[in-house]
N, C-alpha and C positions, 0 to 999 in steps of 0.2 A: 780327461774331458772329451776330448775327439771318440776316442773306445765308447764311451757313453751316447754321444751321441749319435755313433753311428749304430749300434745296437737300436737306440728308440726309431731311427731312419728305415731301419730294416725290417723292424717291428709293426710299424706303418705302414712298409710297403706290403708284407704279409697279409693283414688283417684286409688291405685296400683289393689287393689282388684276389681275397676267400669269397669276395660282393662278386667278382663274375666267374670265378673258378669254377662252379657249379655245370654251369649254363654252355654246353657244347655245340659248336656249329652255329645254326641260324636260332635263336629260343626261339620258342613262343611268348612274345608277351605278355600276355593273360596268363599263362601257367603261374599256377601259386606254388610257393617252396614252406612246407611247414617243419622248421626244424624241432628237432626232438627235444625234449624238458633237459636243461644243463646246470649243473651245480658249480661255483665257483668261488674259489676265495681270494681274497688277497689282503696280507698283515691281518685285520683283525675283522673283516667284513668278508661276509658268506652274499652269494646272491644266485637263486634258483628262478629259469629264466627260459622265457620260450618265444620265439618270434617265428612271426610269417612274413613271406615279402612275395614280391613279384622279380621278373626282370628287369621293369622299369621302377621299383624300390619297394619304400617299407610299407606295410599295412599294419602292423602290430606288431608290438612287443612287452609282454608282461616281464616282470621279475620280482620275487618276495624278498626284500633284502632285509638281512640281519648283520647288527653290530653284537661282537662278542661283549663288551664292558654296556649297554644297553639292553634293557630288556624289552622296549618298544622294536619294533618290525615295522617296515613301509611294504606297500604294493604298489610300485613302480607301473606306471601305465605310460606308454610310449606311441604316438600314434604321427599320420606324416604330416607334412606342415603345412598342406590344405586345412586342414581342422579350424572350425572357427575358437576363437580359443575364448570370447567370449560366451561362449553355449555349454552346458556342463557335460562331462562326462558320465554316461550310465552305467552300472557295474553291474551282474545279474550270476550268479551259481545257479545252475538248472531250475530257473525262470524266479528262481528268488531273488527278488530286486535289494541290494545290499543300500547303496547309496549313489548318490550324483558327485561327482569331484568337478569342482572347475580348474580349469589347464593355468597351469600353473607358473609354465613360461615356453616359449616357443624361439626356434632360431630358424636358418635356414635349412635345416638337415629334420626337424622333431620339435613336434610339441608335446608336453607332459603333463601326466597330472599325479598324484601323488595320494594312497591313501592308508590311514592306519590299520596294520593288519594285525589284530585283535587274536587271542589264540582263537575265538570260537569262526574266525574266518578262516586261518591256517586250517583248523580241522576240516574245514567246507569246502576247501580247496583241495585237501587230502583226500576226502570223500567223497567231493563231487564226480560231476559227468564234462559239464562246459561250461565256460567262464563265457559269461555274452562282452560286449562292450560297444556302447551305442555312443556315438558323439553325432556331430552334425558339421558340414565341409561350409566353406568359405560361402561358395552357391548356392547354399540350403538344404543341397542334398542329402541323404543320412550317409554315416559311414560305422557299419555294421561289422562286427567282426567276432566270430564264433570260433572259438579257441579249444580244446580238447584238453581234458586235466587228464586223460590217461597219462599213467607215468611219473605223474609229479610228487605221488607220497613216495614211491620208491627214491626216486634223486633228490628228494629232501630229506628225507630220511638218511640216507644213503652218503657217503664217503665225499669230496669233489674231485671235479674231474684234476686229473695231475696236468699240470703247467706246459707251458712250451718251454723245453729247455732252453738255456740261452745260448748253448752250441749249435743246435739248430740253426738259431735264429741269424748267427754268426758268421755260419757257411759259407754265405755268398759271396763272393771276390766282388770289387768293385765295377768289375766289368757284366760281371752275371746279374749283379744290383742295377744293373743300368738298363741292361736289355729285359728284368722282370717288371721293372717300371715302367719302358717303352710300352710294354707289352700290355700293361695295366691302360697307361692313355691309348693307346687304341680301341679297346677295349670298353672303356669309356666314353671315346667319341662317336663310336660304335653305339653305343646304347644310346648317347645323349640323343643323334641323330633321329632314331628309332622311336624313341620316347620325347621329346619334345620338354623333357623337366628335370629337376636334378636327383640325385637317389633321396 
């Protein structure tokens, strides 16, 4: 049980430290990070998946997920937790307006909304150019976000990515696990300072 949980501890610590691992020296806050289309599995669920952030957090995040014993598909829509989550979500493939989602639940990290991705969407997603996505922020403000499907018939199409080993993950002595976490809340405090909100 210990071995286990120390594994998910470290696993945590990983993913927590990959949010500013990017980001060298002084960022820019305004700078956008658009990461590349990623395929993923785990036990019996695939999920093809792309997000944008900034230094001070998230702006987006798509992903097409699929269950293998399911023939239904979601489109996982991800946006930050300004969003008014009363106002529906717009969806658009190169200016083709698909549908409105309304947000579906919100915490203090993301609000979501969630919608059925139909094969004749997957193909549009395959085929298209850009995925729009229009919501509206707590203020009234819009919040806009132009997403790029290059890429996304290849990694869905395509194999997923292979896992983090759990030797990897394993590596770190408890003392190295202490000082990557320090390093993580600094890091953190760092940003929180800067940014004024949470990721």
């Amino acid at each position: 049980m210990r071995k286990t949980a120390s594994a998910i501890f470290c696993a945590v610590v990983t993913a927590a430290l990959s949010v500013v691992s990017e980001v060298r020296g002084q960022p820019d806050i305004n700078a956008v990070y658009d990461h590349p289309w990623r395929k993923a599995c785990v036990d019996e669920t695939c999920g093809t998946s792309k997000h944008r952030r900034t230094y001070c957090g998230l702006i987006a995040e798509v992903a097409l997920v699929e269950r293998k014993l399911e023939t239904g598909k979601l489109l996982n829509i991800v946006l930050p937790p300004r969003i008014a989550p009363e106002r529906p979500v717009r969806i658009t493939i190169d200016g083709n307006a698909l549908a409105s989602r309304t947000v579906s639940r919100c915490d203090a990290l993301a609000c979501r909304a969630d919608h059925e991705a139909r094969p004749e969407l997957v193909e549009q997603l395959k085929q298209g150019q850009t995925l729009v996505l229009e919501a509206a922020n707590r203020d009234a403000t819009p919040h806009v976000v132009t997403i790029s499907l290059a890429g996304f018939a290849e990694t869905y199409d395509g194999p997923p990515a292979p896992p983090v080993p759990q030797w990897e993950v394993r590596t770190l002595s408890p003392g190295e696990l202490r000082a990557e976490w320090e390093r993580y809340k600094r890091a953190e405090a760092e940003r929180s300072a800067r940014c004024g909100s949470p990721l």
